[in-house]
C-alpha positions in Angstrom: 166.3 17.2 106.6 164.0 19.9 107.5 163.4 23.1 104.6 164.3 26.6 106.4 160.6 27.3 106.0 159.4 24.6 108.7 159.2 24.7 112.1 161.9 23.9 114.0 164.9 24.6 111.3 167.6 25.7 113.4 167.2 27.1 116.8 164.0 28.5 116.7 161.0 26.6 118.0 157.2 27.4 116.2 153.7 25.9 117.5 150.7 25.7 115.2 147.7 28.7 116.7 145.3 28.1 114.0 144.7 29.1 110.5 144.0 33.1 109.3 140.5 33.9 106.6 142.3 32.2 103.7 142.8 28.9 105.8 146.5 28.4 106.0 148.2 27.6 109.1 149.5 30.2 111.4 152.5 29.5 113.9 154.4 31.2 116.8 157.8 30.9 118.0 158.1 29.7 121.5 160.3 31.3 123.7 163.4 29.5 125.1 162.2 29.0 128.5 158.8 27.3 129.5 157.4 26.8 133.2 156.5 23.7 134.1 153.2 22.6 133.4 151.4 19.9 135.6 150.7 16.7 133.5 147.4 16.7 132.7 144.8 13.3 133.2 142.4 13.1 130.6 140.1 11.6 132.6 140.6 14.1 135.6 138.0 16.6 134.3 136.6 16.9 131.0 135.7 21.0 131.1 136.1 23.8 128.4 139.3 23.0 126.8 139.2 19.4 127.9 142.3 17.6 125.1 141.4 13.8 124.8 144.8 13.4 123.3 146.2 15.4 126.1 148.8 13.0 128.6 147.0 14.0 131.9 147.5 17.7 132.6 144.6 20.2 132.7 145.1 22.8 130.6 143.5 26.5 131.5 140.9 27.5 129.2 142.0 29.6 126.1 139.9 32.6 124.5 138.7 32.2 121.2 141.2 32.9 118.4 140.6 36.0 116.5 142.7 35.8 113.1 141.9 40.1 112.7 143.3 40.7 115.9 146.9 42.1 115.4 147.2 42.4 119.2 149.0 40.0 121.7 147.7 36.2 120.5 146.1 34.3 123.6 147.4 30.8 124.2 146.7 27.8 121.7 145.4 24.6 123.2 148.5 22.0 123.4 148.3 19.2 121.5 151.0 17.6 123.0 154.4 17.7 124.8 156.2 20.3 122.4 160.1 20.3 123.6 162.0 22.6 122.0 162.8 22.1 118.8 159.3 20.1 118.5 159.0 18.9 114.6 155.4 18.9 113.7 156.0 16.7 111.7 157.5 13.9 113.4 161.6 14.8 112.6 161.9 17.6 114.7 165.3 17.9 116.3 166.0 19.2 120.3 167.5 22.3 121.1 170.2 19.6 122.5 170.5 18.2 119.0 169.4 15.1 120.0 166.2 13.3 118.4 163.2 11.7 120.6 160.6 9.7 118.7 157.6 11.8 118.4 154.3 11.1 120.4 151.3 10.7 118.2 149.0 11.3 121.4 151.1 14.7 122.0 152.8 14.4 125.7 152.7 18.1 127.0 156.4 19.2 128.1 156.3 19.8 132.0 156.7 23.8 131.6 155.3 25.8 128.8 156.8 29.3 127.9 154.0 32.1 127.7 153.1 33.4 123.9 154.7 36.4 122.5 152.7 38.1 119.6 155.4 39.6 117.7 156.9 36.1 117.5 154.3 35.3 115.4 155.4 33.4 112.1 153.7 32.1 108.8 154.1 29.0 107.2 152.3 28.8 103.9 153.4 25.1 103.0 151.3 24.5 106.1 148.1 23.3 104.9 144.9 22.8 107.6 141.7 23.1 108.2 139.9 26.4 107.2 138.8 27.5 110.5 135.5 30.2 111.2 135.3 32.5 113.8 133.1 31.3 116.6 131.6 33.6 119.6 130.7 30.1 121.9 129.3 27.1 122.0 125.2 28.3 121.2 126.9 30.1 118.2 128.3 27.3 116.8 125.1 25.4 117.6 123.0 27.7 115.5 125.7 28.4 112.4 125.1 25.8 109.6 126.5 25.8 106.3 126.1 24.7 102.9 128.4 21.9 103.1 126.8 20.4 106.5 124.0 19.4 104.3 123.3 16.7 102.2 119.7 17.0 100.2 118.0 14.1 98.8 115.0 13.7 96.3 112.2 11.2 97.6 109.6 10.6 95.6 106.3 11.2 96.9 103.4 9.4 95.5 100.9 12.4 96.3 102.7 14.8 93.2 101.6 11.8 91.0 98.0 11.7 92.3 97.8 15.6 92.3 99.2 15.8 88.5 96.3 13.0 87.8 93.7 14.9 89.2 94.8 18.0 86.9 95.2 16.2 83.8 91.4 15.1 84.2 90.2 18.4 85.2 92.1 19.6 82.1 90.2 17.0 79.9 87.1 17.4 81.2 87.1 21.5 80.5 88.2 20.7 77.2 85.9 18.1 77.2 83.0 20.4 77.8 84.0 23.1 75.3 84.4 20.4 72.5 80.7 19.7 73.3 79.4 23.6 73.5 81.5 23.8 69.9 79.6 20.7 68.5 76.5 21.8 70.0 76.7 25.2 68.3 77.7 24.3 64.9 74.8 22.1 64.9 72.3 24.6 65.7 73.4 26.9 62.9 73.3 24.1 60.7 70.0 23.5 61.7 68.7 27.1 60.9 70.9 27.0 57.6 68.7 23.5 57.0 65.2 25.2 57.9 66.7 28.3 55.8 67.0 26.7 52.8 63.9 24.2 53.1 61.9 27.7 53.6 63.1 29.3 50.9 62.8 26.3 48.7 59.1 25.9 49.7 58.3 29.2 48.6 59.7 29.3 45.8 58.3 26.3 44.1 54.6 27.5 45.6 55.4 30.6 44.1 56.9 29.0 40.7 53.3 26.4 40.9 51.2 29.7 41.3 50.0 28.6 44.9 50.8 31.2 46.7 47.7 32.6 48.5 47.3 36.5 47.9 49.7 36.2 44.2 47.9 36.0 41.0 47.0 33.2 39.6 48.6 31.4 36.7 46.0 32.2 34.4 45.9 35.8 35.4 46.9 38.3 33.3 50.7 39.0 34.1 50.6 36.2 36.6 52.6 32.7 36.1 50.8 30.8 33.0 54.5 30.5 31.7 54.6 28.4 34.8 51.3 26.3 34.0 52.1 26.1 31.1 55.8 24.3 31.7 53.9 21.7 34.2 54.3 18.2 33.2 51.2 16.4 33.0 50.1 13.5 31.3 46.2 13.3 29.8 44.1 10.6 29.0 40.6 11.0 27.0 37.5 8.2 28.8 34.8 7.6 26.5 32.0 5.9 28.5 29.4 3.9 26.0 26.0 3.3 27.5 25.2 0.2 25.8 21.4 -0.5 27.3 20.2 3.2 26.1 23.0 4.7 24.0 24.9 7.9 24.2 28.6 8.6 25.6 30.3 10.8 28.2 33.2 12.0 28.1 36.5 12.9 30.8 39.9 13.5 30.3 42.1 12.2 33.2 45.0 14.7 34.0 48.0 13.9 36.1 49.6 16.8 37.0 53.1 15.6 38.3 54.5 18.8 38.9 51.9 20.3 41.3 51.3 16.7 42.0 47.1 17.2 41.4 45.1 14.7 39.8 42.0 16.1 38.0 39.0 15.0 36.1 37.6 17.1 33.2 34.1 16.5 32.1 33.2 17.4 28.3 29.7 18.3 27.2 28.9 16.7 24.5 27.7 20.5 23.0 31.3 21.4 22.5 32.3 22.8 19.1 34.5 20.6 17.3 35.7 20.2 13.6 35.1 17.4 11.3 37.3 15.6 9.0 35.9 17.8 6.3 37.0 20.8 7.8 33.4 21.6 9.1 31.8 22.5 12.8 30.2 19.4 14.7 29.6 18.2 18.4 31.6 15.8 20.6 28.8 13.5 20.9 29.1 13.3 17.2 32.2 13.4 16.7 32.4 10.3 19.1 30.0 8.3 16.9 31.4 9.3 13.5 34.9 10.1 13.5 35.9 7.4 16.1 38.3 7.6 19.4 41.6 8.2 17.1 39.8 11.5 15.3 38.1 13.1 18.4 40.9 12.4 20.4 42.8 14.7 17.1 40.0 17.2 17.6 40.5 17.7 21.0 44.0 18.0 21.1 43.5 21.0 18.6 40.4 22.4 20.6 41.8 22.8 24.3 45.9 22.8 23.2 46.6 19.7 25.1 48.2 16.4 24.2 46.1 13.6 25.0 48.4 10.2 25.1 45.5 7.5 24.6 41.9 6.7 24.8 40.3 4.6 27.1 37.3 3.4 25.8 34.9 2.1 28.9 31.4 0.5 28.1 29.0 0.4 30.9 29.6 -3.7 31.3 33.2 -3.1 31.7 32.4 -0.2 34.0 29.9 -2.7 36.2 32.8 -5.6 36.2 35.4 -2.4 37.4 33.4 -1.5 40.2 32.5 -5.0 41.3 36.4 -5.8 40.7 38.0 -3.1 43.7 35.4 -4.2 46.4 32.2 -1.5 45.2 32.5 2.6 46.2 31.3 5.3 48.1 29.9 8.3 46.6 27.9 11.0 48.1 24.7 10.6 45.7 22.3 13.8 44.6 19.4 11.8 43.6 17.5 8.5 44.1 17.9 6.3 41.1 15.7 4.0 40.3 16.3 0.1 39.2 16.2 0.0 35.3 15.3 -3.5 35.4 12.2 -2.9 37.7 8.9 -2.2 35.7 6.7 -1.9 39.0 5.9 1.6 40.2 6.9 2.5 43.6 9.8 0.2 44.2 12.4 0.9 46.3 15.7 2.7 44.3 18.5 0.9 43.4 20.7 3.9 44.9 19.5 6.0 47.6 20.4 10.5 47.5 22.9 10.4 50.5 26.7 11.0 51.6 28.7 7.5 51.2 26.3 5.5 49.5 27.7 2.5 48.9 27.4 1.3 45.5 27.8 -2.0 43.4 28.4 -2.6 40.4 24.9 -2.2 39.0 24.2 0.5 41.0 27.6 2.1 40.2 26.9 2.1 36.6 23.0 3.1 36.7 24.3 6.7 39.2 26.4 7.1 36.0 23.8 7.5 33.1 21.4 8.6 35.0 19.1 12.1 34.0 16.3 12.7 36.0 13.2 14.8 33.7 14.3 18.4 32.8 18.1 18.1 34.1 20.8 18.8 31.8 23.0 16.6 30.8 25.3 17.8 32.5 23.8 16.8 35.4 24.1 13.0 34.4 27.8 14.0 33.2 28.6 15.0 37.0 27.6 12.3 37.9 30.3 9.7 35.7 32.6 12.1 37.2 31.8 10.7 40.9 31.6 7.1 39.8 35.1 7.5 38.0 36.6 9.5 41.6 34.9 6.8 43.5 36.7 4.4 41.2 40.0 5.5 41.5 40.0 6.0 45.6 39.0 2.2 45.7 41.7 0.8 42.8 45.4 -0.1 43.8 48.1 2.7 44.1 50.7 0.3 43.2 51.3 -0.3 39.4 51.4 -3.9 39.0 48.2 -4.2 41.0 46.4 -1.8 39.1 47.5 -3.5 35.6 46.0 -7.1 37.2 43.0 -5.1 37.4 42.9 -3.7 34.3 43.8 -6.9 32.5 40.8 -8.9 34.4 38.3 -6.7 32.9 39.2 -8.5 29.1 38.8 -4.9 27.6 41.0 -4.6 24.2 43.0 -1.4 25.0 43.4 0.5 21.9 46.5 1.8 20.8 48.8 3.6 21.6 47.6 3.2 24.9 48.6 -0.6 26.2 46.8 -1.9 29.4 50.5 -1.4 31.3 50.6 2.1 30.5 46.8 2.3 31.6 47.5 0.6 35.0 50.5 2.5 35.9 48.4 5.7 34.9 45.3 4.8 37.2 47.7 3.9 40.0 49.4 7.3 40.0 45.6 8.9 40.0 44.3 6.3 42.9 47.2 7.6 44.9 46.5 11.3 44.8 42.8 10.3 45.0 43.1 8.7 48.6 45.4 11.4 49.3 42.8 14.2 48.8 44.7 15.7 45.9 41.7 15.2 43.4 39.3 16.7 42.2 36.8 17.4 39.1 36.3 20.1 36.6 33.2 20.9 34.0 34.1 22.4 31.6 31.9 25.3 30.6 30.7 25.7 27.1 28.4 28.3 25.7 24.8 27.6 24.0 26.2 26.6 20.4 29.5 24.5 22.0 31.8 27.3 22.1 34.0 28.0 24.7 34.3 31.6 26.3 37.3 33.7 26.9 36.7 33.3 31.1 36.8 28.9 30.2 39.7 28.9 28.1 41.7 30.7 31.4 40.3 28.6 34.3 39.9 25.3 32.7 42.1 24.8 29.5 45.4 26.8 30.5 45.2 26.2 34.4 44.3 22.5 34.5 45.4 21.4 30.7 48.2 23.3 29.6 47.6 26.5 29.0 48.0 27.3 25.4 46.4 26.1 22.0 47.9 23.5 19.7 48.2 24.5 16.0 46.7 22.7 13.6 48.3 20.0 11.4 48.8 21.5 7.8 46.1 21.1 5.5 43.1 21.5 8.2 41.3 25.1 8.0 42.1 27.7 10.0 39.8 28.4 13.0 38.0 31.9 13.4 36.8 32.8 16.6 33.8 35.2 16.2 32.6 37.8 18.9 29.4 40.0 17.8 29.5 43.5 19.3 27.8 45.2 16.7 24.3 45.5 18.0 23.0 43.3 15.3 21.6 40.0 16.6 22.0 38.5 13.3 25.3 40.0 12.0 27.4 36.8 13.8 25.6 34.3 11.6 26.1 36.1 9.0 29.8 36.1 9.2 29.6 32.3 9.9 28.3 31.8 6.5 30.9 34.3 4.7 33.8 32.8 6.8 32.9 28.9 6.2 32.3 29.9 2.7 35.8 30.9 2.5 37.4 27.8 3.9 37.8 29.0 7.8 36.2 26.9 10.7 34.0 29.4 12.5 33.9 29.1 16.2 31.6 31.3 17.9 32.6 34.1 20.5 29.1 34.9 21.6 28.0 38.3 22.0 29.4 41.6 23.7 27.0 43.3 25.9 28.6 47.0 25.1 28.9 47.9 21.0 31.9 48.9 19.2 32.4 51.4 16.8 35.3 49.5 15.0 36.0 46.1 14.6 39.1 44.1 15.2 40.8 41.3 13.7 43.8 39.8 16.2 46.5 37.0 15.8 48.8 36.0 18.7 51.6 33.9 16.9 53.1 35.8 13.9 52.9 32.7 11.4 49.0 33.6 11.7 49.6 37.3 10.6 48.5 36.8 6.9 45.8 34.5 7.8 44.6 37.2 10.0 44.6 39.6 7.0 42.9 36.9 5.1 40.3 37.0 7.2 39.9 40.7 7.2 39.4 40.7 3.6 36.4 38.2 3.5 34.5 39.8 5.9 35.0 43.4 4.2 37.2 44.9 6.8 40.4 47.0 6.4 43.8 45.7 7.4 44.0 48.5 9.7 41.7 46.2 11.7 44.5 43.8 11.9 46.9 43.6 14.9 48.6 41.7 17.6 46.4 40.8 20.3 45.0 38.1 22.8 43.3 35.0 21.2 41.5 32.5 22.8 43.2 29.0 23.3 40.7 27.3 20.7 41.1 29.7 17.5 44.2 30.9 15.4 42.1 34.3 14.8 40.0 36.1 16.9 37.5 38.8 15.1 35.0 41.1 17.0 32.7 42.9 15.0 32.0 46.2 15.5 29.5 49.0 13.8 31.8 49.6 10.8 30.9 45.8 9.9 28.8 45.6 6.8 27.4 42.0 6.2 26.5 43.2 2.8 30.1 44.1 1.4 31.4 40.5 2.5 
C-alpha cells in the first residue's frame, strides 16, 4: 500500500528531476497524455545523454538542471519506461488499476508527456544523492572536492637523514661552546694561579728582607723583627792544629728560612768572659775553659744559640778531605810542604783558581800564615777548606753520617754524629747549590765588637738580638770614650771591673760630647743601668732608654762631664 506522500498514490503520476541545495529529491507530475517515444538502442549511439539502462530509444539531450530556477523545469533523463501510475519503487499501480512487474533496467513507455513546471511536487521521504550544479563536462573535470580525496602518510627516509644531520650540527655548536667555556675558565684560573704565586713571592722576599731597593733587616726601621724570627740552626768548629798548635774557629749556620747556609769565622781577639766573671780571648778561652764554656760564652756574646760543638783536629780534617774524593779551592798563596826541609822545593799547593787539594795539602792551605799576615788571613783560609769540604760531602743524610762515622772522631755531646751528618748534609746541599757563603767577623783592636758588626754580622746572619746572661754572671758594660781623653776609657775599665761589671770596650768617638749617657734596652736592666751610673760618678739623669749593642746589657758613652777622679 502506497502512503499519500509517494508517487503514484491515486491518480496522479510523479517522475524523479533531481534533488534541490539540501539534497532531497524533487519530482513532477506527469501529464495524462504522453507522445510516443521511439525505443531507444543502447548501443545505437552513445552521445550526450546516452542511458545505458535505457531499452533502445535515443533520448534528446536535456539542459542542465538548475535547482534556483523557478521557471519552466527542462526535461529529466528517463530512466526507464514510466507508465502512468509508475511506482518508483517497484509497487506502483496503472492508471488502469492494473499492476505490471517493474523493470529494473527502466523500459521507456512509447510516448512521453512534455514537463509542466507548476506540476512540480516534493517528496521529502525521498532520499538521493546530493547533487552540485555543473556548467559541462570541463567543469566537472576541473571541480574536486574534499571527499574525492584520500591522503596517506608515507614515510620518507630523507626526514630521518635531514633530522640526523641537525641533531649533529646541534651537538657540534654546543660542542664548541662547551670547549670556548672550558678554555676560558682555565685561562682565568691560570692568571688567578700566577696572581697568587706573585703575590706570594713578594711577600716572603719582602718578609726575608730581599727585596732589592727596601731596607735591610738590620736597618734601622727595616725588618730585624723578621731576621730575627728566622729559624736557623748553629753549630760552633773548633779546628786544633796538632803539629804547631793554636785553634780556629767557625760557626756553621743553616738558615732554613731564607734557605742560606753561612760560615762565620771568629778571631781569636774577640772579647769574651771567663768563668770568673773576667775579660779574656777566644783563643784562650778555647784552651782554658773547654768546648762546653766557650761554646756558653759565645752564646752570651753574639745572642745566638749554638746547638753543639764540633771539635775537628787537623788529622781528622786530612782523613775528611781524603774521605769525599779531595777539593777545589781557589788558593791565595803558594804553600809550602811542612815536611820538606830543602829550600826551593816545589809547594805543596800552588796560588790558583780550582786547585785541587788532598788531604795533606787540604789541611796545610788551612793553618797556613805567610810572614806579616794576620791571622785572619790564615782564618780565611779554614773558611775555604771547610766550603770546599761541604761542596764535595753527600747531600743526603745517611751518606753524610757514613762519613762522619768513618772518621772515628768521638762527637761530644749533645751533639751525636747523626745529628752532625744530617746537619753537614743540609749545608753540602746549599753549598753545591750556590747558596753559601762566608762571613768574618769584624772585631776591633782589644776584641770588641763595633756597633756597625753587631748589625751586619750578629743580627743579619745569627739572629739578631743578644742573649741575657744566666743569673749569677756579671753584667756586661759596653764602654764608648767621647770625652777627648785618650785615657779616660781605661780608666772606667778599672772602676767598672772593680765594681763587679764585665767591661767590653766601645772604642772611641771621633766628635766629643758635652754629656754622657748611660742607656739600657730591656727594662729588667733599668737599675743595673743606674748602678752603673753611680760607679762611674754620673747622675741618673744620664740614664735612659736607648739602643745597646747586641754584646752588652749597658751601653755608657762618656762625655766631658765625666770625671775619672770622683769614680
Amino acid at each position: 500500500m502506497n502512503d499519500r506522500n509517494d508517487p503514484g498514490y491515486g491518480s496522479d503520476q510523479y517522475e524523479l528531476v533531481g534533488y534541490d541545495e539540501y539534497g532531497r529529491p524533487v519530482y513532477r507530475q506527469i501529464p495524462t497524455q504522453q507522445p510516443q517515444q521511439p525505443a531507444y538502442d543502447p548501443y545505437a549511439q552513445q552521445g550526450y545523454g546516452y542511458d545505458p539502462y535505457a531499452t533502445g530509444q535515443q533520448q534528446r539531450p536535456t539542459p542542465a538542471y538548475d535547482p534556483y530556477d523557478t521557471g519552466t523545469q527542462p526535461q529529466a533523463p528517463s530512466y526507464g519506461s514510466q507508465a502512468p501510475g509508475y511506482d518508483p519503487y517497484g509497487t506502483g499501480t496503472h492508471a488502469t488499476g492494473g499492476t505490471a512487474p517493474h523493470d529494473p533496467y527502466g523500459q521507456a513507455p512509447a510516448t512521453q508527456q512534455p514537463l509542466v513546471a507548476e506540476q512540480t511536487a516534493h517528496i521529502p521521504q525521498q532520499p538521493g544523492p546530493a547533487q552540485v550544479p555543473d556548467d559541462g563536462p570541463a567543469a566537472r573535470e576541473r571541480d574536486y572536492h574534499t571527499e574525492q580525496f584520500a591522503f596517506v602518510e608515507e614515510p620518507d627516509g630523507d626526514s630521518e637523514d635531514v633530522i640526523d644531520w641537525l641533531k649533529f650540527t646541534e651537538n657540534r655548536t654546543e660542542r664548541r661552546e662547551e670547549a670556548r667555556r672550558r678554555a676560558r675558565s682555565r685561562v682565568v684560573a691560570l692568571v688567578v694561579v700566577l696572581a697568587l704565586v706573585v703575590v706570594g713571592g713578594v711577600g716572603y722576599l719582602w718578609y726575608a728582607g730581599m727585596l732589592p731597593g727596601l731596607p735591610s733587616s738590620g736597618a734601622k726601621g727595616g725588618t730585624s723583627t723578621a731576621a730575627g724570627a728566622q729559624k736557623r740552626q748553629v753549630i760552633v768548629v773548633h779546628l786544633h792544629n796538632t803539629a804547631k798548635g793554636g785553634t780556629s774557629t767557625a760557626l756553621l749556620v743553616d738558615n732554613s728560612t731564607t734557605k742560606q747556609g753561612t760560615t762565620v769565622l771568629l778571631p781569636n781577639s774577640l772579647s769574651l768572659s771567663d768563668d770568673s766573671g773576667g775579660v779574656t780571648t777566644l783563643a784562650k778561652s778555647v784552651d782554658d775553659d773547654g768546648s762546653a764554656g766557650t761554646r756558653d760564652q759565645l752564646d752570651t756574646v753574639l745572642g745566638t744559640s749554638i746547638e753543639g760543638t764540633w771539635r775537628l783536629d787537623t788529622p781528622y780534617l786530612q782523613n775528611l778531605v781524603e774521605l769525599v774524593g779531595n777539593i777545589d779551592v781557589d788558593t791565595n798563596a803558594d804553600v809550602p810542604d811542612p815536611d820538606s826541609k830543602k829550600k826551593g822545593t816545589a809547594p805543596l799547593v800552588h796560588q790558583g783558581k780550582d786547585q785541587t787539594l788532598s788531604g795533606k795539602a787540604a789541611v796545610a792551605y788551612a793553618t797556613y800564615r805567610a810572614a806579616g799576615e794576620s791571622d785572619n788571613a790564615q782564618l780565611e783560609r779554614f773558611g775555604q777548606v771547610l766550603q770546599g769540604v761541604l761542596r764535595k760531602i753527600s747531600s743526603d743524610a745517611d751518606g753524610a753520617t757514613v762519613t762522619v762515622q768513618t772518621l772515628g772522631q768521638i762527637i761530644e755531646p749533645p751533639l751525636s754524629d747523626k745529628n752532625l751528618g744530617a746537619f753537614l748534609a743540609r749545608l753540602a746541599d746549599l753549598a753545591k747549590g750556590g747558596d753559601y757563603k762566608s762571613a768574618l767577623l769584624p772585631v776591633q783592636s782589644d776584641g770588641t765588637l763595633s756597633a756597625q758588626t753587631s748589625s751586619d754580622v750578629v743580627k743579619n746572619i745569627l739572629g739578631g738580638t743578644a742573649k741575657s746572661p744566666d743569673q749569677g754572671s756579671s753584667l756586661r758594660v759596653s764602654v764608648q770614650n767621647a770625652t777627648g781623653v785618650k785615657g779616660d776609657s781605661d780608666k772606667a775599665r778599672v772602676v767598672l771591673l772593680n765594681g763587679g761589671f764585665t767591661f767590653l770596650d766601645g772604642g772611641t768617638e771621633s766628635n766629643t760630647r758635652a754629656t754622657s749617657q748611660v742607656l739600657y734596652s730591656d727594662a729588667s736592666h733599668k737599675d743595673d743601668a743606674t748602678e752603673v751610673a753611680k760607679t762611674l760618678g754620673l747622675s741618673d739623669s744620664a740614664v735612659a732608654k736607648g739602643a745597646v749593642g747586641s754584646n752588652a746589657d749597658v751601653s755608657v758613652v762618656l762625655g766631658q762631664d765625666y770625671k775619672p777622679s770622683s769614680s
